[in-house]
Backbone as CSV, one residue per row, in Angstrom:
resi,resn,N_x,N_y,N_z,CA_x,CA_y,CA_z,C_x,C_y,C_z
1,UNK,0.829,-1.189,0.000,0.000,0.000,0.000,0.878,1.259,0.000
2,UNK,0.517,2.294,-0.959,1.425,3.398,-0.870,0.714,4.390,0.330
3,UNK,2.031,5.289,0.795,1.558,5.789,2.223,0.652,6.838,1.682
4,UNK,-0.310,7.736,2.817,-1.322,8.596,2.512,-0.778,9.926,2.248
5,UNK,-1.155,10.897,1.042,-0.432,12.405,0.929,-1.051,12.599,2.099
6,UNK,-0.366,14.007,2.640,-0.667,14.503,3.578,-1.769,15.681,2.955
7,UNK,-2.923,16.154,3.855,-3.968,16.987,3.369,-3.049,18.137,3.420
8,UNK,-3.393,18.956,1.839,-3.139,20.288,2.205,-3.934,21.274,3.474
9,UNK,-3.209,22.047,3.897,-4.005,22.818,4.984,-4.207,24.095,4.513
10,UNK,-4.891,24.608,4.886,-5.407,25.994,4.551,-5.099,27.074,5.450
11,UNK,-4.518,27.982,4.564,-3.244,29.166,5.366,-4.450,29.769,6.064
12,UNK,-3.855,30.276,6.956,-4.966,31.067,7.716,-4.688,32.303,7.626
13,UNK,-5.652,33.159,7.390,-5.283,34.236,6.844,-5.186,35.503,7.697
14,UNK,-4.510,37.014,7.859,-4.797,37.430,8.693,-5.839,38.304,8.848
15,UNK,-6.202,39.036,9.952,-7.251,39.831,10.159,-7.069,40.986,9.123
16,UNK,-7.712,41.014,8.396,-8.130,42.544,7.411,-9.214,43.687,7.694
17,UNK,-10.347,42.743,8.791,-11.193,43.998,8.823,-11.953,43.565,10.212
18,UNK,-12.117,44.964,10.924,-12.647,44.656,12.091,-13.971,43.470,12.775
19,UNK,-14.885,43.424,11.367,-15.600,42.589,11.245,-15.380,41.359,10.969
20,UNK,-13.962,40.656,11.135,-13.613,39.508,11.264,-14.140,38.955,12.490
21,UNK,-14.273,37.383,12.953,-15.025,37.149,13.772,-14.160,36.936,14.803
22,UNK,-12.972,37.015,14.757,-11.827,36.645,15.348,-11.019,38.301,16.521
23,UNK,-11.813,38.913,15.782,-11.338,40.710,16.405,-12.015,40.565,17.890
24,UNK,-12.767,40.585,17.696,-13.586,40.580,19.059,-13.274,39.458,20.433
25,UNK,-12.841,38.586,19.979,-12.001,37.332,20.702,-10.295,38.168,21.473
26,UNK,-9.942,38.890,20.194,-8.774,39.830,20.924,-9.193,41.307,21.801
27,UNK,-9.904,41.712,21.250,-10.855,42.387,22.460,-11.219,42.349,23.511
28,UNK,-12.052,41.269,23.469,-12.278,40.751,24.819,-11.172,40.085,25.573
29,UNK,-10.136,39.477,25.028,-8.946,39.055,26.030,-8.018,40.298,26.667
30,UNK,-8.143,41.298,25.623,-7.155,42.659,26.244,-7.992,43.920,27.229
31,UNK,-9.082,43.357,26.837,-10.253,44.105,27.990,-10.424,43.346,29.817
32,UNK,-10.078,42.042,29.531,-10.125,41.408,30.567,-8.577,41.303,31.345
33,UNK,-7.372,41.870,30.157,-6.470,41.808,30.773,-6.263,43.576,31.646
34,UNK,-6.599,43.783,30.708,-6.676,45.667,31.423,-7.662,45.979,32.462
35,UNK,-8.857,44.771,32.689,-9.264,44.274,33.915,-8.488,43.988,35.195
36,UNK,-7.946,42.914,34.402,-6.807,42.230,35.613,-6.238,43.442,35.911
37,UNK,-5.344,44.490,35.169,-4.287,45.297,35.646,-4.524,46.526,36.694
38,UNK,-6.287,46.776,36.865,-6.500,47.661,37.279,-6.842,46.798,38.856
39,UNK,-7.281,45.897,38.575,-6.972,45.143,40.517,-5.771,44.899,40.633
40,UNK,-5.222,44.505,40.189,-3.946,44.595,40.924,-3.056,46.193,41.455
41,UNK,-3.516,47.171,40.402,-2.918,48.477,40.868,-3.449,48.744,42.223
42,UNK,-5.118,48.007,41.948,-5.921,48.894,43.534,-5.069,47.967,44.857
43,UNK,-5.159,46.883,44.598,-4.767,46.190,45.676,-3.434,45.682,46.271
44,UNK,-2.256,46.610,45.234,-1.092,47.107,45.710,-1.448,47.997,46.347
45,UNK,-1.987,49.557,46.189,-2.000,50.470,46.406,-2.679,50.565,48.042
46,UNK,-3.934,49.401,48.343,-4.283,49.082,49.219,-3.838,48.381,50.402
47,UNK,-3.182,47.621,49.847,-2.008,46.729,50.920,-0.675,47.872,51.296
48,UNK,-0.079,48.358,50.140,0.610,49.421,50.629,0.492,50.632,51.584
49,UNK,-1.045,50.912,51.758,-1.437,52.002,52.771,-1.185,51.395,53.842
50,UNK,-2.308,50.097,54.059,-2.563,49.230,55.031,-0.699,49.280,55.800
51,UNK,-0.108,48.718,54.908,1.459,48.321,55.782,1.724,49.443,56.302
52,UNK,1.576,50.745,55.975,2.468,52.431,56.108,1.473,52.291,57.297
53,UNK,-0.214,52.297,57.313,-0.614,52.687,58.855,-0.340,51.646,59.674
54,UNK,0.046,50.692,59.793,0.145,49.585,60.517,1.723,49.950,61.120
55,UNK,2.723,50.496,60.407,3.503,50.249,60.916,3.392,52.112,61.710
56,UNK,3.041,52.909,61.325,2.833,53.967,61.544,2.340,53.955,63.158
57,UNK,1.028,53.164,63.345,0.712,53.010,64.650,1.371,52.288,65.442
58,UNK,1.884,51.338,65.089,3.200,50.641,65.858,4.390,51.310,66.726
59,UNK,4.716,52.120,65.912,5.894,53.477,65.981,5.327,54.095,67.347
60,UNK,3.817,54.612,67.058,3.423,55.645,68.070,3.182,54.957,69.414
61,UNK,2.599,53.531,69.041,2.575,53.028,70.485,4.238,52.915,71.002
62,UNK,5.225,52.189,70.261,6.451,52.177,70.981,7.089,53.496,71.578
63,UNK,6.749,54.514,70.961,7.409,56.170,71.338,6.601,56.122,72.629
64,UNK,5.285,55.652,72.433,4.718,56.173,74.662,5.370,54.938,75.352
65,UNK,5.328,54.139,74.999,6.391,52.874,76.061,7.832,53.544,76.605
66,UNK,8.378,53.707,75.059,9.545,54.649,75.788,9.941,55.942,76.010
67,UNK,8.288,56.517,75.982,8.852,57.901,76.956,8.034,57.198,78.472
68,UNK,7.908,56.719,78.745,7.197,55.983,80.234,8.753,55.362,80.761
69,UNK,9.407,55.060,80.045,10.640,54.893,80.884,12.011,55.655,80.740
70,UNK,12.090,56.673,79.503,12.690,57.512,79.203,12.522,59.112,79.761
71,UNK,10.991,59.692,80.387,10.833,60.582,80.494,10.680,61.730,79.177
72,UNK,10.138,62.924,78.994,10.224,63.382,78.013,11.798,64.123,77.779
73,UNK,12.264,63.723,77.658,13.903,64.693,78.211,14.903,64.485,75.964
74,UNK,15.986,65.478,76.392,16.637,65.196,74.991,16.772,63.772,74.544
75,UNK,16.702,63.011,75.366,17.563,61.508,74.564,16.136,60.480,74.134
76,UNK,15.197,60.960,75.033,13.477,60.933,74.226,13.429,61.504,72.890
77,UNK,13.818,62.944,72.362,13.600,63.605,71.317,14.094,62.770,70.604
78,UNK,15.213,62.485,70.541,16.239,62.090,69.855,16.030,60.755,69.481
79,UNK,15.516,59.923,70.202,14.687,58.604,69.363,13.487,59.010,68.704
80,UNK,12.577,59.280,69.646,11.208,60.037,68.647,11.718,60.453,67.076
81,UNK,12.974,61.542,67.168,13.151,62.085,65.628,13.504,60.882,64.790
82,UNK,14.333,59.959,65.460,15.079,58.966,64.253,13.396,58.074,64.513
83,UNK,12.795,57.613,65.035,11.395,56.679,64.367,10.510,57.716,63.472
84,UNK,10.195,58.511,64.077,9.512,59.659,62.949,10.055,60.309,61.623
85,UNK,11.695,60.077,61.281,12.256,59.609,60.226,12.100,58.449,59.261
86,UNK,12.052,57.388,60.003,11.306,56.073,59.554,9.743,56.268,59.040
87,UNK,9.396,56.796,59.791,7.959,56.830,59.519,7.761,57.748,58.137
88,UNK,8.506,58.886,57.940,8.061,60.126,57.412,8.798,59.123,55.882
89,UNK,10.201,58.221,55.947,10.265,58.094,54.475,9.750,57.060,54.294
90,UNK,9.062,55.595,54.625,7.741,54.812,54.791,7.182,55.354,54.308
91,UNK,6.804,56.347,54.344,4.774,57.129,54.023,5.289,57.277,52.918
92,UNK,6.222,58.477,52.514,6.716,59.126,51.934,6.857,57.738,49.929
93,UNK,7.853,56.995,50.870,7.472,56.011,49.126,6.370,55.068,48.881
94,UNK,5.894,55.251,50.342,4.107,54.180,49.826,3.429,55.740,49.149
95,UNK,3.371,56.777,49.461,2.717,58.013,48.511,2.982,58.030,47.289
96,UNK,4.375,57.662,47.077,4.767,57.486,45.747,4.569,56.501,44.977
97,UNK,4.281,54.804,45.618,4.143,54.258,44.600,2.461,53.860,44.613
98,UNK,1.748,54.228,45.281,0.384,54.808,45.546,0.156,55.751,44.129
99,UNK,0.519,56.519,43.860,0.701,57.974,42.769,0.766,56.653,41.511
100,UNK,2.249,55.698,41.387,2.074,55.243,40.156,1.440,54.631,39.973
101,UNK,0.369,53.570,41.453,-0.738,52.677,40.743,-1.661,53.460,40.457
102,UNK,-2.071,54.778,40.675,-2.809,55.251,39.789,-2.877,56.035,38.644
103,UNK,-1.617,55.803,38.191,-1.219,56.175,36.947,-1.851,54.877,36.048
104,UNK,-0.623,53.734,36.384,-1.096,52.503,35.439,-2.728,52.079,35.676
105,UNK,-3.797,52.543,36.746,-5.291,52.604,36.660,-5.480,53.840,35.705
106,UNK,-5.073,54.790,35.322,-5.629,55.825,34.130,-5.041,55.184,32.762
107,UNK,-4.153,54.448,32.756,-3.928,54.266,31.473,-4.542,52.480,30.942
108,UNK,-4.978,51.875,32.007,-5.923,50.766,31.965,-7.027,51.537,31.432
109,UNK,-7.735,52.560,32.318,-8.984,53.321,31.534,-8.488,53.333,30.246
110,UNK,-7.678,53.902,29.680,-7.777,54.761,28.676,-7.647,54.001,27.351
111,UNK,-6.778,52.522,27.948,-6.948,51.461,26.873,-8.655,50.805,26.821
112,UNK,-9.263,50.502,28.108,-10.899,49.724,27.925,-11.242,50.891,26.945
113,UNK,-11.429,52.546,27.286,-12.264,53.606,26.288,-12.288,52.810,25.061
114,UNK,-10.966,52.781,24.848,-10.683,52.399,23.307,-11.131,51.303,22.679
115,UNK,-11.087,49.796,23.536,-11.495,48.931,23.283,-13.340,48.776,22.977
116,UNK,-13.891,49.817,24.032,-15.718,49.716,23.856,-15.570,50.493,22.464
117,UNK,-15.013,51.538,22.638,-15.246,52.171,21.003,-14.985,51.075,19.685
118,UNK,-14.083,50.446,19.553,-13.963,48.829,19.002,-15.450,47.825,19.022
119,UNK,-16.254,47.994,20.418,-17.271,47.205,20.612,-18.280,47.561,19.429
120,UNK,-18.497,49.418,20.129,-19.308,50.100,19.307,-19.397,49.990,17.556
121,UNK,-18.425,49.798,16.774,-18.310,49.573,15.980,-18.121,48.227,15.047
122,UNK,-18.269,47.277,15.653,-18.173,45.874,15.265,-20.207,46.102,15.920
123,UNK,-20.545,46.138,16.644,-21.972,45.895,16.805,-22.458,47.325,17.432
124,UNK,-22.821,48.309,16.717,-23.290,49.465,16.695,-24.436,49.839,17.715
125,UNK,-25.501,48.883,17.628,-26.599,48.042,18.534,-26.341,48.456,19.881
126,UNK,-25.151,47.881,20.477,-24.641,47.962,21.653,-24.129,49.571,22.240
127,UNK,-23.983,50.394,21.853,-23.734,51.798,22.149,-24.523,52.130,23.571
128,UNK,-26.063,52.129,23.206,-26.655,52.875,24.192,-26.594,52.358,25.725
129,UNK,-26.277,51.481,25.630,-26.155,50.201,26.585,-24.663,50.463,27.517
130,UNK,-23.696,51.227,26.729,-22.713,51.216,28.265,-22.627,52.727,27.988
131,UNK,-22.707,52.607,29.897,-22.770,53.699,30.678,-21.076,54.159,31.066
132,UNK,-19.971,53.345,30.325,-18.709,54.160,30.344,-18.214,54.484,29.135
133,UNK,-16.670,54.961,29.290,-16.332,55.879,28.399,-16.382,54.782,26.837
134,UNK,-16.764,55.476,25.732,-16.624,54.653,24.279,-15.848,55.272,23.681
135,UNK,-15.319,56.651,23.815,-14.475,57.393,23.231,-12.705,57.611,24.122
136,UNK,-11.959,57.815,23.523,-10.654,58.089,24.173,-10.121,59.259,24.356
137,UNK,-10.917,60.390,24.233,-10.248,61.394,24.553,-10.287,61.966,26.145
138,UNK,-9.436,62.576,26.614,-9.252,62.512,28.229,-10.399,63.396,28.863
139,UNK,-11.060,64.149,28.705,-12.363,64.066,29.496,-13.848,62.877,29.723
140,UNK,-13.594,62.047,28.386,-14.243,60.762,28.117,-14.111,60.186,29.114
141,UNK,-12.446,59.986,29.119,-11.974,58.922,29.787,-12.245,58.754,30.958
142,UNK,-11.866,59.998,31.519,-11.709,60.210,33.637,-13.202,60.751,33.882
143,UNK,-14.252,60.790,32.653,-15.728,60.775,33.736,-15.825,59.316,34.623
144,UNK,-14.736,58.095,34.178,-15.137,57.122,35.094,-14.920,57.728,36.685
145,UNK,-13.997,58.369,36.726,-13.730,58.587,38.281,-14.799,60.055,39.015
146,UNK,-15.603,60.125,38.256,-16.512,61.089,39.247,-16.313,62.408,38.585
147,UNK,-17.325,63.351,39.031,-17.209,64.574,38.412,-15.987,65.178,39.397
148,UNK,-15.282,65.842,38.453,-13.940,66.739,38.580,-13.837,68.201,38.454
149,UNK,-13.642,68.453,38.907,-14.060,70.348,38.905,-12.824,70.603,38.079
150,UNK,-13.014,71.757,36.886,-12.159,72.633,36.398,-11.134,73.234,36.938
151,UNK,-11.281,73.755,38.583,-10.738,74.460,39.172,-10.118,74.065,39.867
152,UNK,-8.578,74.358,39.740,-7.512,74.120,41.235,-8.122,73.726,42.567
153,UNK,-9.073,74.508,43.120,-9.229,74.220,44.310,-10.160,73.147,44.476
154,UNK,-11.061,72.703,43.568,-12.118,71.811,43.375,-11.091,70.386,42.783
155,UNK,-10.210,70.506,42.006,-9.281,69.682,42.158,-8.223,68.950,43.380
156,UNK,-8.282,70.167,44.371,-7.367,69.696,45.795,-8.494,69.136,46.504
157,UNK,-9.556,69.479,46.662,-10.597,69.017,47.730,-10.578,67.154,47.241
158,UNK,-10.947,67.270,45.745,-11.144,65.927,45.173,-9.663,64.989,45.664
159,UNK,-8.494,65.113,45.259,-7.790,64.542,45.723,-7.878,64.252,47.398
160,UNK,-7.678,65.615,48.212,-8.025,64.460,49.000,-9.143,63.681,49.663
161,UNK,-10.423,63.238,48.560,-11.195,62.233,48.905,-10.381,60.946,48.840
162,UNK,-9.530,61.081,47.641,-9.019,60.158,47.123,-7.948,59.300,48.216
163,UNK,-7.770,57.569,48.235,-6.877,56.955,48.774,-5.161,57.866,49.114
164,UNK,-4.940,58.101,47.642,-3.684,58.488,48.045,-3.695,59.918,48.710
165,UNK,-4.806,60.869,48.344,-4.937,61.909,48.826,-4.921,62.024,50.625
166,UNK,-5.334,60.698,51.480,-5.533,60.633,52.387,-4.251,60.188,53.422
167,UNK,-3.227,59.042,52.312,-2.143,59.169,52.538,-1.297,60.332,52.321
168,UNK,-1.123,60.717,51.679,-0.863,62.464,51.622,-0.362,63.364,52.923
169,UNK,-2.036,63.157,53.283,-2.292,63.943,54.605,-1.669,63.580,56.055
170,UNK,-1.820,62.140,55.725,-0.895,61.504,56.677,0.780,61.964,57.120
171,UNK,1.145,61.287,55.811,2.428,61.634,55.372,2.651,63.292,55.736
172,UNK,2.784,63.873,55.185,2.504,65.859,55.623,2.439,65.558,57.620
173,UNK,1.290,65.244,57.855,1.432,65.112,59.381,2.529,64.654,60.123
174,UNK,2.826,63.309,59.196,4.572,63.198,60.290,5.591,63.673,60.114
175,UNK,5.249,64.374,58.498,6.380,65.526,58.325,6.452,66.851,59.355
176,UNK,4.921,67.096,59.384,5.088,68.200,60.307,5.662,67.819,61.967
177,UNK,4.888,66.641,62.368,5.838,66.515,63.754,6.962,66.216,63.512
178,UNK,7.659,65.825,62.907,8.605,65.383,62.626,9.962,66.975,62.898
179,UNK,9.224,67.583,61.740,10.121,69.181,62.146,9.743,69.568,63.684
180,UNK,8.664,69.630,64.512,8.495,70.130,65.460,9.476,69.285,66.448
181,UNK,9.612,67.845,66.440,10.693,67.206,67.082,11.943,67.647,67.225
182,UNK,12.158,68.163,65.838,13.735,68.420,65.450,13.829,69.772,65.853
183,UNK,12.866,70.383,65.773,13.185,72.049,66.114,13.126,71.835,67.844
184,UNK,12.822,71.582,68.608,12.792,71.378,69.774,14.088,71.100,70.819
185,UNK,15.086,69.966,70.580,16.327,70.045,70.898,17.253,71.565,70.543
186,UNK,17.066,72.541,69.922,18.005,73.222,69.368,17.235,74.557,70.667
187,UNK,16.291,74.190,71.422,16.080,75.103,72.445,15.091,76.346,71.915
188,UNK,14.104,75.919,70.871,13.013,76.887,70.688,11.710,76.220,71.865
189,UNK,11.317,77.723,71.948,9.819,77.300,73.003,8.762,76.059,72.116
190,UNK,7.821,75.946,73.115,7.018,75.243,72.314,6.095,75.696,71.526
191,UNK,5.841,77.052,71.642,5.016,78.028,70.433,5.729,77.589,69.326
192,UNK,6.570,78.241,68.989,7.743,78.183,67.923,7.842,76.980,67.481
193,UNK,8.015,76.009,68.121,8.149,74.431,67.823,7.150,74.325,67.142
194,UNK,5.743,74.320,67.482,4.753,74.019,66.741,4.552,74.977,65.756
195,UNK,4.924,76.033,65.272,4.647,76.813,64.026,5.863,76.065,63.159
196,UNK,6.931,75.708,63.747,7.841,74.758,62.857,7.305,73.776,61.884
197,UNK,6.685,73.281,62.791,5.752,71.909,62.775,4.704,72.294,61.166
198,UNK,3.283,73.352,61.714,2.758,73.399,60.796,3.419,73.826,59.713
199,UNK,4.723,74.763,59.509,5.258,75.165,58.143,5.934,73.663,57.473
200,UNK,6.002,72.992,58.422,6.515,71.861,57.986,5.361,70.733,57.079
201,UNK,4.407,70.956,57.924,3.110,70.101,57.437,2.563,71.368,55.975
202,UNK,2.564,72.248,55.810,2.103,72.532,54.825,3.272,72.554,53.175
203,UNK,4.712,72.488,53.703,5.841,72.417,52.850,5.427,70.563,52.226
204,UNK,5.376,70.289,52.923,5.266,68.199,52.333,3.733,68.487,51.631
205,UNK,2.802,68.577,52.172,1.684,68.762,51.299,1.686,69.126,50.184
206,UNK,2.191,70.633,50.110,2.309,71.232,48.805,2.882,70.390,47.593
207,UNK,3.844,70.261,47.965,5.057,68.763,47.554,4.511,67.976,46.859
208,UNK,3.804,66.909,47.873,3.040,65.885,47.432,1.916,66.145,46.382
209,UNK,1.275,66.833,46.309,0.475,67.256,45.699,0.935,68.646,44.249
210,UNK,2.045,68.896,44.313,2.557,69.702,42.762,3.395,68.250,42.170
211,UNK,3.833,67.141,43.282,4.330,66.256,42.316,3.295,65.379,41.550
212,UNK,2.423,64.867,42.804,1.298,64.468,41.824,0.569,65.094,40.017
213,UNK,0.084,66.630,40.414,-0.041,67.171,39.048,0.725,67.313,38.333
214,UNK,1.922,67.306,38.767,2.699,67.023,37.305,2.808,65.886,36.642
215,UNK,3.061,64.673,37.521,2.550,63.377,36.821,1.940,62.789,36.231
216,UNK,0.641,63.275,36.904,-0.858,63.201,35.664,-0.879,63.969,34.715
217,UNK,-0.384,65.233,35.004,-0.369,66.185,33.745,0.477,65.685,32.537
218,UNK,1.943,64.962,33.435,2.755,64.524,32.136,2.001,62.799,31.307
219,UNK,1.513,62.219,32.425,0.979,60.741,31.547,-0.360,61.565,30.871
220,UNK,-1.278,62.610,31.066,-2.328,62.409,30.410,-1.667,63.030,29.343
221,UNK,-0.480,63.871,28.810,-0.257,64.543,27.445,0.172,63.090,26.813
222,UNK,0.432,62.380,27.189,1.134,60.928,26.441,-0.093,60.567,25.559
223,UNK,-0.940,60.490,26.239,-2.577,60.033,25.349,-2.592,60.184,24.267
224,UNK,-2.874,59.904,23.500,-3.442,59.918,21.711,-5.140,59.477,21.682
225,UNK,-5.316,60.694,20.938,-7.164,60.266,20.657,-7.257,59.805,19.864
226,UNK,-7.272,58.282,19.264,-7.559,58.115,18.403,-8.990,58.289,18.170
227,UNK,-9.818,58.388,18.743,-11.623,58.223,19.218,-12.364,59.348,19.490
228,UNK,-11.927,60.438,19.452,-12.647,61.171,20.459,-13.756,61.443,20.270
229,UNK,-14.221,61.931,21.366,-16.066,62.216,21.261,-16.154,63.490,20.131
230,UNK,-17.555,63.042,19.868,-17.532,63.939,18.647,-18.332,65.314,19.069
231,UNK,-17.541,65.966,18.294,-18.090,67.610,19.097,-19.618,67.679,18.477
232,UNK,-20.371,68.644,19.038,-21.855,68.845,19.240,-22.144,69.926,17.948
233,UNK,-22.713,69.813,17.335,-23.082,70.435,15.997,-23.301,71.663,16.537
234,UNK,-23.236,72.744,15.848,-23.497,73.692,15.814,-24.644,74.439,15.828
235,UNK,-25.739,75.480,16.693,-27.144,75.167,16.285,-27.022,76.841,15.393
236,UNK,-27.921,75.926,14.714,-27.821,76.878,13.138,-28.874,77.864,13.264
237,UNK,-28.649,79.023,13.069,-29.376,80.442,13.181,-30.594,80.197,11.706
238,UNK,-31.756,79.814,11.729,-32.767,79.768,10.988,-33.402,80.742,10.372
239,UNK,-33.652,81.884,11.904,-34.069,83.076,11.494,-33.400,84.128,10.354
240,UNK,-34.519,84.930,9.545,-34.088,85.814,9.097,-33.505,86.845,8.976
């Protein structure tokens, strides 16, 4: 018996048009992966707070143990400053890498936008039906996170609703005791100490928060629209 040809196979061809049946299969896998990426940003970002207050309160209970056997005296200050050092650069890079998981959560948004706009157009049908962004341009995008005020100051309030905004505040706070500690050994009253303190708590704030806007400011110019919402027609003067 002579052996069997082998069947020709049939090349598979590649995707040419969105309406291939095969587009939507990659869609949905890069929608579910930009799924995945945005829990994991939250729940770094979440575990990372969690560790900064955990160890944060730890700190404060050990500082009253040992001023109960230290007394409040210089060599008290002087541990207090070096744990409240600990503490202040702790906060200080959980704020920061807090800041980048919500960077890589805006740019997860900004890839799904893109992908529903993909939906929208393979099945048109489906439009009215989602209530998030279908377009990619950056006001599209960040209506997921709540209305946002135009304004600087409606912008600071919003942040700090926000997770990291709250670490922030934290952080700033042990900055500020932190200076009031340190100004204290060098023999200022305690008025003075504490105005140390608050110039200190409002210097880290500021900080934290001009580094933040610049960050977002610099990832949202990265964006490309390919999508954007389409501007609102013009209403046309009828009258004579």
């Amino acid at each position: 018996m002579s052996p069997e040809r082998p069947q020709p196979t049939t090349p598979v061809m590649p995707i040419a048009s969105i309406d291939d049946p095969r587009t939507i299969t990659l869609l949905t896998t890069e929608h579910w992966s930009l799924l995945s990426a945005r829990s994991l940003a939250y729940n770094e970002a979440f575990v990372r707070a969690g560790m900064f207050l955990t160890f944060l309160s730890t700190s404060f209970v050990a500082l009253a143990l040992v001023a109960q056997a230290m007394s409040f005296g210089q060599a008290f200050l002087s541990v207090a400053a070096l744990v409240m050092t600990f503490d202040f650069v702790i906060g200080l890079t959980t704020f920061l890498r807090m800041n980048g998981a919500n960077l890589d959560d805006l740019r997860a948004v900004h890839g799904m936008a893109r992908i529903r706009h993909a939906y929208t157009q393979i099945t048109p049908i489906v439009t009215t039906y989602f209530t998030t962004p279908t377009h990619d341009d950056l006001d599209a995008v960040t209506t997921v996170y709540g209305p946002i005020s135009d304004r600087l100051a409606g912008q600071f309030v919003y942040g700090l609703t926000t997770s990291n905004g709250m670490i922030g505040l934290i952080v700033a706070m042990v900055g500020g005791v932190l200076a009031t500690v340190l100004a204290m050994p060098i023999g200022l009253d305690g008025g003075a100490s504490i105005w140390i303190g608050v110039a200190g708590w409002v210097t880290v704030i500021a900080a934290l928060f001009a580094y933040t806007g610049v960050t977002v400011t610099r990832e949202q110019a990265r964006f490309t629209a390919l999508f954007p919402t389409p501007s609102a027609d013009p209403v046309m003067d009828t009258q004579d």
